[in-house]
Every structure is written in C-alpha cells, then in structure tokens.
N, CA, C and O of each residue as an XYZ file, in Angstrom:
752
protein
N       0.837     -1.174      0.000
C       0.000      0.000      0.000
C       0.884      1.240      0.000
O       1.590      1.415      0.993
N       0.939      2.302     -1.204
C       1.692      2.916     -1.250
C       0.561      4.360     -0.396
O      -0.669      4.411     -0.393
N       1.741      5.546      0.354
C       1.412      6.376      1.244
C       1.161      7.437     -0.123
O       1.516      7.226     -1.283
N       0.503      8.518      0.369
C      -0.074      9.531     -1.028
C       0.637     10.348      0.270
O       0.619      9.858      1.400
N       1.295     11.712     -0.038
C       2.037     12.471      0.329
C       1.763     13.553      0.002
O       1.425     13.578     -1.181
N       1.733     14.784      0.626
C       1.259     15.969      0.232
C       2.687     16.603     -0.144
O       3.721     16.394      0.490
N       2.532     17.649     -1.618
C       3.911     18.243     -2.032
C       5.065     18.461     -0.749
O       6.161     17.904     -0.680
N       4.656     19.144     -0.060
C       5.196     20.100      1.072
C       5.609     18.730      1.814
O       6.593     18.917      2.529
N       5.049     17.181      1.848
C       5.504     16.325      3.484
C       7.035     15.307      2.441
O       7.622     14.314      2.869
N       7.279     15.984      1.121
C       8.065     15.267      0.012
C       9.523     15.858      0.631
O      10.458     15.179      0.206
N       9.964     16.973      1.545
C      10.554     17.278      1.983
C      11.221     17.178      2.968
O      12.242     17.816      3.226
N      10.665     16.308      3.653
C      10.857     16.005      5.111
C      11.633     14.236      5.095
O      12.339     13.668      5.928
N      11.121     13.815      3.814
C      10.938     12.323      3.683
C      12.376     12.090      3.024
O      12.612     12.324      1.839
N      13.502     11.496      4.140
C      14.942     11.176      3.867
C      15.475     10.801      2.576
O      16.542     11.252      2.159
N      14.610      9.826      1.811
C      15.017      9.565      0.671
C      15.052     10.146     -0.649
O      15.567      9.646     -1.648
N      14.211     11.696     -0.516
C      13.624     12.459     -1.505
C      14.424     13.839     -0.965
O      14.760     14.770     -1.697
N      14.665     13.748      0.581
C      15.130     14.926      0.857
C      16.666     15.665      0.263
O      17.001     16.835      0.447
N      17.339     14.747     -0.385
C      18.648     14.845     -1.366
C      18.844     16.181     -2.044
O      19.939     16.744     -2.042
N      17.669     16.728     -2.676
C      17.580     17.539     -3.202
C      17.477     18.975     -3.009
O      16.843     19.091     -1.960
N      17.835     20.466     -3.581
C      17.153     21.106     -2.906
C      16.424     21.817     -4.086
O      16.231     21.028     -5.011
N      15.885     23.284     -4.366
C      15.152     23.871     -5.651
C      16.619     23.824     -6.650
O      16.532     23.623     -7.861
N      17.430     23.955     -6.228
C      18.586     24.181     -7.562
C      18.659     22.895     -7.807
O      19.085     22.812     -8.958
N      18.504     21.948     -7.425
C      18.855     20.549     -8.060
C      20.151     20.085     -7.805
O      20.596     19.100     -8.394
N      20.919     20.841     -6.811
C      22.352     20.350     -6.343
C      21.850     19.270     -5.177
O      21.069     19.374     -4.231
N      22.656     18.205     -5.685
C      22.549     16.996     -5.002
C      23.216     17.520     -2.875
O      24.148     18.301     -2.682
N      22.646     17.026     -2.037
C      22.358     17.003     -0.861
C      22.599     15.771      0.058
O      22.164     14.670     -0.280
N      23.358     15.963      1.333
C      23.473     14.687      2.240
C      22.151     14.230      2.605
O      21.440     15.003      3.248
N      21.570     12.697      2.180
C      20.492     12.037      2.607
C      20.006     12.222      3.777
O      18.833     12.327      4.136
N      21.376     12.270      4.600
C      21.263     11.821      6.273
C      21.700     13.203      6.976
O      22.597     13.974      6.634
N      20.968     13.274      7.861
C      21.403     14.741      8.685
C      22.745     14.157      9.688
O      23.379     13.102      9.658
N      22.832     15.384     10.573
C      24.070     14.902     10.916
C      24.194     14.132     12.161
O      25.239     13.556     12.461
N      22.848     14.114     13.084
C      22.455     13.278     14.085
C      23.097     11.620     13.377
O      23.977     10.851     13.764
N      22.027     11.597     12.042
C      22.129     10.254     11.893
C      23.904      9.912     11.155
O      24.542      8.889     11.403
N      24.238     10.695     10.533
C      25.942     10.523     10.155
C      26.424      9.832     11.750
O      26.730      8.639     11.776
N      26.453     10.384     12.613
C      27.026     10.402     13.792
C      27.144      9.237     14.605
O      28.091      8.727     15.205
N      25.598      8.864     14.433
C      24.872      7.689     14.717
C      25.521      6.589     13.831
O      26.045      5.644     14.421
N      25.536      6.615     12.629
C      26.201      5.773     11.941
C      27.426      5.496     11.896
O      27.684      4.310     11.687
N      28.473      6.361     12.052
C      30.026      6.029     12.462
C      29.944      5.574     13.987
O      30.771      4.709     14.275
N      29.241      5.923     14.851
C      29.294      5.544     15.971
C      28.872      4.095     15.963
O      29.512      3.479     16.815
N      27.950      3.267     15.249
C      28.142      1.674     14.331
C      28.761      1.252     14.373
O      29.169      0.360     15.118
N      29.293      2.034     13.070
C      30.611      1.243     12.718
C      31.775      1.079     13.972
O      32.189     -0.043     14.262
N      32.127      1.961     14.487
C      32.947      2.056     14.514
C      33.419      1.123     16.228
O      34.522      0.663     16.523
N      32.215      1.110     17.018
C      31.636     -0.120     17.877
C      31.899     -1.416     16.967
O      32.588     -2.346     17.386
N      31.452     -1.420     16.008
C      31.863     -2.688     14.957
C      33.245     -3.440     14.610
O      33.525     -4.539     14.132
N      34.191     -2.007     15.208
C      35.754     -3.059     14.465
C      35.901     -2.315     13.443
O      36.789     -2.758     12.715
N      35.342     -1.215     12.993
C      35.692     -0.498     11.938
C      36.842      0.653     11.886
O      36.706      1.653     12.591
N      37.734      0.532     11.221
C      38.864      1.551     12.200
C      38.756      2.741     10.892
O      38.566      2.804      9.677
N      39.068      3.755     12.291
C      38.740      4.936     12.011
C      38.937      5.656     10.976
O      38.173      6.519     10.545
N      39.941      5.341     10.546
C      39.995      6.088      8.798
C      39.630      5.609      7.651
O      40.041      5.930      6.537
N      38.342      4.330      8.124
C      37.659      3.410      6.929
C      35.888      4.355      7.803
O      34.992      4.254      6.965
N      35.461      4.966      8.858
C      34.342      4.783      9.084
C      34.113      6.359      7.876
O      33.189      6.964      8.420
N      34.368      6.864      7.092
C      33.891      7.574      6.473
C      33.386      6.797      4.888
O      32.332      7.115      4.336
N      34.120      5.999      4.455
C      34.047      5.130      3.381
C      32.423      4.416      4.430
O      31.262      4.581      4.057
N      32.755      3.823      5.443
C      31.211      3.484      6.257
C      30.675      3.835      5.328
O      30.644      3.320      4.210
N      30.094      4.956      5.794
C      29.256      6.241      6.279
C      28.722      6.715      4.653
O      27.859      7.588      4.562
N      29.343      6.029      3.319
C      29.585      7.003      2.376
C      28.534      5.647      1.659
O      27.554      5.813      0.933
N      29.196      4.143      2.207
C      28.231      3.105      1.812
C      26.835      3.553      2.371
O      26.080      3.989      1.503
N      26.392      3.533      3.529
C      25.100      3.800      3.964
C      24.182      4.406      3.133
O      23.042      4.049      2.839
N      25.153      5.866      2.613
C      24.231      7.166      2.077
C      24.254      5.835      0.742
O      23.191      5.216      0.692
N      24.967      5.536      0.064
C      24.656      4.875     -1.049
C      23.705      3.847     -1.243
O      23.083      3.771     -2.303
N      23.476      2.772      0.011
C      22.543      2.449     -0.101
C      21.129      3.095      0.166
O      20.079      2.583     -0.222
N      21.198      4.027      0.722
C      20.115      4.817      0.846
C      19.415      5.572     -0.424
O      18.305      6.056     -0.643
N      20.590      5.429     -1.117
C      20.050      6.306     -2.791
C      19.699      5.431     -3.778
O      18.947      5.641     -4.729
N      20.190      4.607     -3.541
C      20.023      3.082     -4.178
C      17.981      2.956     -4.063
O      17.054      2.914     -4.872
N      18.135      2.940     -2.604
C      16.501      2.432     -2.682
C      15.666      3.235     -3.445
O      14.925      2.779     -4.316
N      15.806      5.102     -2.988
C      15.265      5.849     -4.130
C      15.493      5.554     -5.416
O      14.477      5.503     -6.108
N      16.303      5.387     -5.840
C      16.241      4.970     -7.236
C      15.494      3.623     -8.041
O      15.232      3.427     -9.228
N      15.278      2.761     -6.726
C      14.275      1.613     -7.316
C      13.254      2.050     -6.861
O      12.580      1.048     -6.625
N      12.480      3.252     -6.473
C      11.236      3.582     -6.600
C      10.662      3.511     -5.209
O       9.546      3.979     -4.984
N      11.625      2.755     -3.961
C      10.994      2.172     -2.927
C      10.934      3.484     -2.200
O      11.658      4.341     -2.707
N      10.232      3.874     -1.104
C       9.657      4.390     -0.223
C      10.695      4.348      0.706
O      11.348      3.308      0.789
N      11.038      5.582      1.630
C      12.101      5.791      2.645
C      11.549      4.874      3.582
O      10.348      4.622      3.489
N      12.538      4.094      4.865
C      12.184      3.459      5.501
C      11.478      4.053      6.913
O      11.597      5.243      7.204
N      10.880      3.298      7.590
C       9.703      3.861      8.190
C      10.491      4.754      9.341
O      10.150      5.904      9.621
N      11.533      4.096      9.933
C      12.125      4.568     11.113
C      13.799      4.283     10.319
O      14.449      3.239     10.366
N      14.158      5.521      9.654
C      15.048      6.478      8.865
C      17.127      5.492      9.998
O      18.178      4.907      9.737
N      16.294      6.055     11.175
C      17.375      5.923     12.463
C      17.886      4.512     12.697
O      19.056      4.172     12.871
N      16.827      3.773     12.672
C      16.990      2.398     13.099
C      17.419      1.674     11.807
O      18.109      0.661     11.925
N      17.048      2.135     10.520
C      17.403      1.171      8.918
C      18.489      1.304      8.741
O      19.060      0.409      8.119
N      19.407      2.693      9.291
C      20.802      3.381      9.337
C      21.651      2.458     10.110
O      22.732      2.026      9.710
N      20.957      2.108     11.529
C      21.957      1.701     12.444
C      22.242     -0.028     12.089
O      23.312     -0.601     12.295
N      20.895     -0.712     11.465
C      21.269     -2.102     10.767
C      22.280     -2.103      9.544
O      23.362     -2.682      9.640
N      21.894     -1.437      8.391
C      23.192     -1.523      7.270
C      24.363     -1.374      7.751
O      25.314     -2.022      7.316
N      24.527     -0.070      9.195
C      25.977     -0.053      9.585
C      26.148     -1.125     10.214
O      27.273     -1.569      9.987
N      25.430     -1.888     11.048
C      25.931     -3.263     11.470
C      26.320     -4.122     10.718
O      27.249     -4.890     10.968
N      25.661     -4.103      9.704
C      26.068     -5.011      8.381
C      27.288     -4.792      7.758
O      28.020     -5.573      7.149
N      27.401     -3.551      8.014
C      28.924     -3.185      6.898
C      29.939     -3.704      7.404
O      30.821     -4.398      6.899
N      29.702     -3.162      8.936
C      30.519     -2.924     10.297
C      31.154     -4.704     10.311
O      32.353     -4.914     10.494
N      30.315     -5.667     10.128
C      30.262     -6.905     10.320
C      30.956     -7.122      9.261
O      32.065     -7.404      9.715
N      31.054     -7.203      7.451
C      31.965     -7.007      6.832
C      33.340     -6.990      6.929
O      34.186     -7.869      6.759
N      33.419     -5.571      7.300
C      34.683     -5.621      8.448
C      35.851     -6.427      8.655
O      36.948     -6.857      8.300
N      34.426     -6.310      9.859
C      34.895     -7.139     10.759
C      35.756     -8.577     10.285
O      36.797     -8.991     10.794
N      35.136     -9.069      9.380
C      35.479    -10.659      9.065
C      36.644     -9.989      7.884
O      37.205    -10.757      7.103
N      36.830     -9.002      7.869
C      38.310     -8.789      6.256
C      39.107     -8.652      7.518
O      39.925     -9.554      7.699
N      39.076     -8.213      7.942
C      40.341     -7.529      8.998
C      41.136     -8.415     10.032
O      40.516     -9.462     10.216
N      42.116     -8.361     10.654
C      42.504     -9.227     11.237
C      42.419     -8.507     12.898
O      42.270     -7.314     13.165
N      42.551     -9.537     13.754
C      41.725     -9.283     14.778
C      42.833     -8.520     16.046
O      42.370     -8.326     17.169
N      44.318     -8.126     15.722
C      45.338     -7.625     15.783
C      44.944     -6.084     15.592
O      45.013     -5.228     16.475
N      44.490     -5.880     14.183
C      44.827     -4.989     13.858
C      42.993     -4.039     14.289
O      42.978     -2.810     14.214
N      41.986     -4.623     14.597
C      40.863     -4.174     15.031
C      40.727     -3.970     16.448
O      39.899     -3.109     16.747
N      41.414     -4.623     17.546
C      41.711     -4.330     18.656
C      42.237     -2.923     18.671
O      41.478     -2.083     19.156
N      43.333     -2.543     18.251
C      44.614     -1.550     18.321
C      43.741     -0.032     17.747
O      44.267      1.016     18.121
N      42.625      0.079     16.989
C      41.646      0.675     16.579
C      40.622      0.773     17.779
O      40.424      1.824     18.389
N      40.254      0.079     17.941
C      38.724      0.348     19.157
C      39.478      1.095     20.339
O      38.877      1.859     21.093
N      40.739      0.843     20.442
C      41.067      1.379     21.747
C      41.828      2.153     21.436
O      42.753      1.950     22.223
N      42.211      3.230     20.579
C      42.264      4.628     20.313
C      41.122      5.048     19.635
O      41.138      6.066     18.943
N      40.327      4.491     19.746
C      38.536      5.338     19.478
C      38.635      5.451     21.301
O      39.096      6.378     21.966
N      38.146      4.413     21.678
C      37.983      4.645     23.330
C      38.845      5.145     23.898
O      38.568      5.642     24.990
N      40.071      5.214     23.461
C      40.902      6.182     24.988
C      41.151      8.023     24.198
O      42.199      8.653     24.338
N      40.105      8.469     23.535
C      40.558      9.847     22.912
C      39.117      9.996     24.322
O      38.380      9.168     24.858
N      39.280     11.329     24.440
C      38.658     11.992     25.283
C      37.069     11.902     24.884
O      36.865     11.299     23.830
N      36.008     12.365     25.506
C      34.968     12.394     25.459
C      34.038     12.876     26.320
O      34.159     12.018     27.194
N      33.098     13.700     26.774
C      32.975     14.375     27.767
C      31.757     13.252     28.506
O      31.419     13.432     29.676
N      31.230     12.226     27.763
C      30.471     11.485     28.354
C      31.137     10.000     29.044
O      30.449      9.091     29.510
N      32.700     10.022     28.969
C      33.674      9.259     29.776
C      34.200      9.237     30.227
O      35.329      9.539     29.840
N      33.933      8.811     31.692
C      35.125      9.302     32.665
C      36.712      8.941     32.491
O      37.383      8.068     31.940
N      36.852      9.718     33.010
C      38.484      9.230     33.031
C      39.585      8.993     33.975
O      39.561      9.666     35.006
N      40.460      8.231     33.824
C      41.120      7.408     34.724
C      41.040      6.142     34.175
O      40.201      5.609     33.448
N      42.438      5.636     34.835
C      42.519      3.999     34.724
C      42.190      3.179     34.680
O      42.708      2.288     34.007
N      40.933      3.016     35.522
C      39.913      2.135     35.529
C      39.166      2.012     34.924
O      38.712      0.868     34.904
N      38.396      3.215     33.869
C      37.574      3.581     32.712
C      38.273      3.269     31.735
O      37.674      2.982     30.698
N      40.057      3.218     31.754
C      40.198      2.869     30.609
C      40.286      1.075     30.381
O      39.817      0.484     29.408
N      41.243      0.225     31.924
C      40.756     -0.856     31.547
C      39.587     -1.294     31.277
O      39.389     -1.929     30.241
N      38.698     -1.054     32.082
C      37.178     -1.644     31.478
C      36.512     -1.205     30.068
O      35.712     -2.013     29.595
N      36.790      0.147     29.249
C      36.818      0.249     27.752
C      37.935     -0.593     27.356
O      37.610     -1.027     26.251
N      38.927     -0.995     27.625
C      39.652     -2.247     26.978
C      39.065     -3.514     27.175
O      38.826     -4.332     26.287
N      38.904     -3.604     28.054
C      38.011     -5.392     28.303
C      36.831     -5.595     27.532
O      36.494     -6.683     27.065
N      35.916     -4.012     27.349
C      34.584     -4.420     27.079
C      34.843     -4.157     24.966
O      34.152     -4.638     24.068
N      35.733     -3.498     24.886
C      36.655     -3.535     23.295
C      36.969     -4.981     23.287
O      36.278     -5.623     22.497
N      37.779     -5.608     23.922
C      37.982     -7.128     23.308
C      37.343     -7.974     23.820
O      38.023     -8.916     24.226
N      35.885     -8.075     24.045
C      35.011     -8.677     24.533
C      34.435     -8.463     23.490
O      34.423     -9.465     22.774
N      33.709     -7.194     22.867
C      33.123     -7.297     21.850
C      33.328     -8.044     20.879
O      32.586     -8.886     20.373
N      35.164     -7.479     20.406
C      35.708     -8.323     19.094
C      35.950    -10.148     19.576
O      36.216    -10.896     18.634
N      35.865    -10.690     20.785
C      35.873    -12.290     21.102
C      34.040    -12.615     20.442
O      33.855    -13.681     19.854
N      33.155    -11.887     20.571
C      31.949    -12.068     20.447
C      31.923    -12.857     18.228
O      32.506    -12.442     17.226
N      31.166    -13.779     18.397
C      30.750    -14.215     17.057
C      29.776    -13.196     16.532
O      28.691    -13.042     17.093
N      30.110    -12.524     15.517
C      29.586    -11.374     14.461
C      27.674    -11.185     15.012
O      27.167    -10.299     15.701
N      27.173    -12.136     14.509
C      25.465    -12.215     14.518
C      25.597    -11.939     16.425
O      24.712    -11.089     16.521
N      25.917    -12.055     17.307
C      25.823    -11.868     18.910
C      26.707    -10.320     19.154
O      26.730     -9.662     20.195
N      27.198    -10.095     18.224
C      27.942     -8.396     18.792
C      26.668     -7.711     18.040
O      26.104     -6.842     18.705
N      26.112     -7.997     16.680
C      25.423     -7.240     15.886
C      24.034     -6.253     17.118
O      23.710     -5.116     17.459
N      23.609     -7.959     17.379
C      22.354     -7.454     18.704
C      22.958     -6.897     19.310
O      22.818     -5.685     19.147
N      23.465     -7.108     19.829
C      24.399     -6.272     20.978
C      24.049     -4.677     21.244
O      23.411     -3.932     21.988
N      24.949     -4.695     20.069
C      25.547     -3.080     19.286
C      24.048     -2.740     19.236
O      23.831     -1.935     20.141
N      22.913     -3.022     18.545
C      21.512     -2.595     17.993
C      21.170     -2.131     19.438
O      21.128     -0.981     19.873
N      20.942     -3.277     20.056
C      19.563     -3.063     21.557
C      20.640     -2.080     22.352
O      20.202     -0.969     22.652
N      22.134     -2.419     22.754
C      22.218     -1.198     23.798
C      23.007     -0.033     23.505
O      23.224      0.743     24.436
N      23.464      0.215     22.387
C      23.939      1.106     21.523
C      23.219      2.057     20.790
O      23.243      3.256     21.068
N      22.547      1.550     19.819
C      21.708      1.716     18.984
C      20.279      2.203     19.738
O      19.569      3.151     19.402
N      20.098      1.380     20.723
C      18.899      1.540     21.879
C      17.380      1.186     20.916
O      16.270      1.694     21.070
N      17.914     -0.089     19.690
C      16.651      0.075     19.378
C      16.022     -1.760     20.256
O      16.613     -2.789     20.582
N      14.348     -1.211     20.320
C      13.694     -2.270     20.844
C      14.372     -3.841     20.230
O      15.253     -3.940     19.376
N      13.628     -5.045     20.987
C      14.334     -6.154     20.369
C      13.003     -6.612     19.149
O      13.271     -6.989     18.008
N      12.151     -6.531     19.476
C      11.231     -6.431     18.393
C      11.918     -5.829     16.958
O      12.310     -6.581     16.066
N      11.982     -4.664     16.901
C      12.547     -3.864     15.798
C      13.883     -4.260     15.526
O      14.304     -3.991     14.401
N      14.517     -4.750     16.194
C      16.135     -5.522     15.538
C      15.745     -6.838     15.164
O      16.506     -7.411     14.384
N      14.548     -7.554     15.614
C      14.233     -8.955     14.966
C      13.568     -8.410     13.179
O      13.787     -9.075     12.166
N      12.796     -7.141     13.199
C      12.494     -6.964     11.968
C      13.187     -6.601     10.805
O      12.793     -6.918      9.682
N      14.191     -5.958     11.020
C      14.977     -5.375     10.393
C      16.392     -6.530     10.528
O      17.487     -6.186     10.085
N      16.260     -7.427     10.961
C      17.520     -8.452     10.712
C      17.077     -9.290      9.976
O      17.861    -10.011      9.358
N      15.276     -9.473      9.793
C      14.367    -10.694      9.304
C      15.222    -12.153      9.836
O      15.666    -13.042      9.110
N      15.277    -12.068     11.242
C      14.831    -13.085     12.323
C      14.013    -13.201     12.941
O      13.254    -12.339     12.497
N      13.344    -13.829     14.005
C      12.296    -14.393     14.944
C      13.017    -13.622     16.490
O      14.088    -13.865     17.046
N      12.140    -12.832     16.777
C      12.120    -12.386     18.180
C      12.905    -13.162     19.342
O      13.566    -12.683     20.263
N      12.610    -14.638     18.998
C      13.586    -14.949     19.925
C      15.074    -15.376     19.580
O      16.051    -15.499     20.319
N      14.886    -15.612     17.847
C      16.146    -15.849     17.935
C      17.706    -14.230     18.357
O      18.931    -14.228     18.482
N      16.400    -12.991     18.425
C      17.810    -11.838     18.669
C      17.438    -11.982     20.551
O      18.259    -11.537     21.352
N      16.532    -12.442     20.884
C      16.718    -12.716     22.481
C      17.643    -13.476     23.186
O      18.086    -13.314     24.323
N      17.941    -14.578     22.107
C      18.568    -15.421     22.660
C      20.215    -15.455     22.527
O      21.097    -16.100     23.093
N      20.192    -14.348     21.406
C      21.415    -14.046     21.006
C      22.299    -12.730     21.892
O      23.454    -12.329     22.039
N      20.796    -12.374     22.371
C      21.265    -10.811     23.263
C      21.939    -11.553     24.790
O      22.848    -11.071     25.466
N      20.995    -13.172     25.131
C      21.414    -13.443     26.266
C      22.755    -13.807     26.041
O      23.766    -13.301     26.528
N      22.617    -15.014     25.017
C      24.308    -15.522     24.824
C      25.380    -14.493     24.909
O      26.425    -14.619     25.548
N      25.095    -13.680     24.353
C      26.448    -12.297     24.534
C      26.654    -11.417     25.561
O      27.673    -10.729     25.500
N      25.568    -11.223     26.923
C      25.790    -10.823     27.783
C      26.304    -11.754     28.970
O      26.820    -11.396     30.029
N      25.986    -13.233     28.452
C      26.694    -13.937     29.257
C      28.182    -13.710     29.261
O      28.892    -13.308     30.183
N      28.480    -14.031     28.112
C      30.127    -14.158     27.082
C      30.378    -12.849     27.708
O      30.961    -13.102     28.763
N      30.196    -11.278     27.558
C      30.442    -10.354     28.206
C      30.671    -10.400     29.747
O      31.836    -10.359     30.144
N      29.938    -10.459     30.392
C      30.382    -10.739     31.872
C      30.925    -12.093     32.512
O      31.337    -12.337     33.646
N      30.797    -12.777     31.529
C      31.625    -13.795     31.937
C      33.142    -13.422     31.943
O      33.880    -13.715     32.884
N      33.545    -12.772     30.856
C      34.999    -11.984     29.936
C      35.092    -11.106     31.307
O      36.109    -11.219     31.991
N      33.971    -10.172     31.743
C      34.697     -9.451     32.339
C      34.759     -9.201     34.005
O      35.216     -8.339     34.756
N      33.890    -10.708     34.152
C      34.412    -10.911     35.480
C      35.635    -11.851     35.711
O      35.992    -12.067     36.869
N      36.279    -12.407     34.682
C      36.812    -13.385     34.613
C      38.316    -12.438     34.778
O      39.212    -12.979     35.426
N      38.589    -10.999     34.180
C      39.185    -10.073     34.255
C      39.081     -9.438     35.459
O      39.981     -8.600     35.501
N      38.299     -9.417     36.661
C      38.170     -8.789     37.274
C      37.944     -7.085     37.220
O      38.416     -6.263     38.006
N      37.189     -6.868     36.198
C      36.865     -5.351     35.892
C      35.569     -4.963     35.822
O      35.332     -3.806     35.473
N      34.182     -6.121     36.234
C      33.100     -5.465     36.360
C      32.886     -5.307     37.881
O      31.901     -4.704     38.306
C-alpha cells in the first residue's frame, strides 16, 4: 500500500530529501544520523579512517533504494543503524583481529565528555573492546543494535528478518560471554 504524500511532506521524507530547488545533489542523512552511523561502525571493528568510506556506503545504499522507486524506511534511524551493522560486520570478518583491537582502543581512549576518566575507565573500555571483538559477528550485531543503537528487540528482529527470539537469545548468549569476559578479568 503505497502512502499519497502531500507536495510540502516530500521534503521532510529522507530519501527524496537529497535535493534542494537548484537541483544540487544534498546529504540524505542529517548529521544526528551521520554520527549515529560512524558511531556503528565504529563499535563494529571499523577503524577509524575506513568509518567515512562506512558512512559514504550507507548514504549509497540509501540512494540506491530511491532509485528503485521504494519508499524511505519507516524509522530512517533504526534502517541506518542495521546496514551499519552489516557493513561494520563485513569488516569485521576482512580484517585481522590484531589490527581491530589496536583501533577500538584509540577510538575509546581519545577523550569524550560522556567518559570518565582514569585507569579504571580505561581498563574496562579495553576489556569491554575485546570482549566485543571475542563475540561471534550475529551476537555483537544485537548487541551493538539493543544497547547502543537503543533500538527495541522487536525492531532488531524486523529489520535483521529473524524471529524475536532468535535476537533474544542471542542478546542473552552475549551478555553472558560479556560478563563472563569481564568478570573473569576482574573489571566489572
């Protein structure tokens, strides 16, 4: 069932929004969601001077769909934060697991005003960095979605096209594997 749209709501709608009256092509994604999306990846194993190439796939698949005629996705935020898991996961499996460690933890130890700091903030961003990358790809993906991403588990079962329980069961397996890792470290 296709949505009938009034001229004026053609503007608002991410996949159409590209444009402006001059016809100079426009970033799909505002900059919340850019942000949102390297912040994906880059939770993913994606090292830092590849999350713009990310970021550059996303918008592409995003233009991609306009161009087959399809309709922007319903929740813009959440369709963003799955492809980057997907890419992110990509990645993940080219890269060697040496060289994706040594990345997450100069993302995590640069400053940030929402991380404390000190020693202890930084071992436990190291433990919970190679905890992630010990995690099997499909169990970091949920992960990253439900407490990152903060989207419901419903909406990561739809947008992965799995069964509700199979991202439940995947969210448990990896919080086990997580605190298991990081009590086993002594850092939770």
């Amino acid at each position: 069932m296709r949505i009938r749209r009034s001229p004026g709501a053609r503007a608002h709608d991410p996949l159409h929004a590209d444009r402006n009256l001059s016809g100079r092509e426009q970033d799909p994604l505002d900059a919340v969601q850019a942000d949102r999306v390297r912040a994906v990846l880059a939770l993913g194993g994606v090292p830092q001077g590849d999350l713009q190439d990310g970021l550059q796939q996303v918008r592409l698949k995003l233009l991609e769909r306009r161009a087959r005629g399809e309709e922007a996705p319903r929740d813009v935020g959440a369709w963003t934060a799955v492809v980057a898991s997907n890419i992110a996961a990509d990645w993940h499996r080219a890269r060697n697991r040496q060289e994706r460690v040594a990345t997450r933890l100069k993302l995590l130890n640069t400053r940030d005003a929402q991380v404390e700091s000190g020693q202890e903030s930084s071992l436990l961003a190291m433990a919970v960095a190679e905890g992630l990358d010990a995690l099997p790809d499909a169990q970091r993906q949920v992960l990253v979605l439900r407490y990152y991403a903060d989207l419901p588990v419903r909406r990561i079962a739809e947008l992965l096209g799995v069964p509700v329980g199979t991202v439940k069961s995947r969210l448990f397996a990896a919080a086990k594997i997580m605190r298991e890792r990081l009590q086993k470290e002594e850092v939770a």
